[in-house]
N, C-alpha and C positions, 0 to 999 in steps of 0.2 A: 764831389760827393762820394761816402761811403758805400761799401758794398748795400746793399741792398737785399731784403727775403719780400719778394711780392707777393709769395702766399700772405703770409702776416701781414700789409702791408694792405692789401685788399680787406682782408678780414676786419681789421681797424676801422677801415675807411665806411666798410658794410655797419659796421657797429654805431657807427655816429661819430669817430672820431675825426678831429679837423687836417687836414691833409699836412699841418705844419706839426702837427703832436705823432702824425700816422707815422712820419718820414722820419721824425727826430727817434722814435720811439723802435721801428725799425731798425735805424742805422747803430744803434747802444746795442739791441738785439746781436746786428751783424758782428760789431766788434770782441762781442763775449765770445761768441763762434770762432773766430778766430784765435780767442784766447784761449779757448779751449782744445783744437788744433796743435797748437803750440805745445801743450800741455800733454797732449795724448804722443806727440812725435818722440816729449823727451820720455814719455814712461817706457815707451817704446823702447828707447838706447837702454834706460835703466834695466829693463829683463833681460836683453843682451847681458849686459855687463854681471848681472846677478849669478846668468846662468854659466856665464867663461868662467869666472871664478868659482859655482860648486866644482863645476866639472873638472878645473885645475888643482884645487884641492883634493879632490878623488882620485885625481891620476896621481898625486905626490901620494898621498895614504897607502895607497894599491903598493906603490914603489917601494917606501919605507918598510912597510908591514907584510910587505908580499913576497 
C-alpha cells in the first residue's frame, strides 16, 4: 500500500465516505505529494544553476570591462 495522509483520510471517512474510496482517494492524494517533492528538489538545483551562472557572468564583465 501507498503512503498514506491520515489526516485526510479521517476527515473522508468523517464525511460519509467508504473506507475503499477514503483509502483510494488518499493514496492519488499521497502520490501528487511526492510529485510535487520532486518538483520542488529540482527548482531547487535550477536557482543554483541560475544563480552560478549570473555570478560567472559578472565575474567575466568585471574582468573584461574592469
Amino acid at each position: 500500500m501507498s503512503t498514506m495522509i491520515f489526516e485526510v483520510y479521517d476527515a473522508l471517512k468523517d464525511a460519509g465516505a467508504t473506507e475503499v474510496k477514503a483509502k483510494k482517494a488518499v493514496e492519488s492524494l499521497a502520490n501528487y505529494e511526492s510529485r510535487f517533492n520532486k518538483v520542488e528538489s529540482e527548482l531547487t538545483l535550477l536557482k543554483w544553476m541560475v544563480g552560478f551562472n549570473i555570478g560567472l557572468s559578472v565575474v567575466i564583465l568585471l574582468k573584461l570591462f574592469g
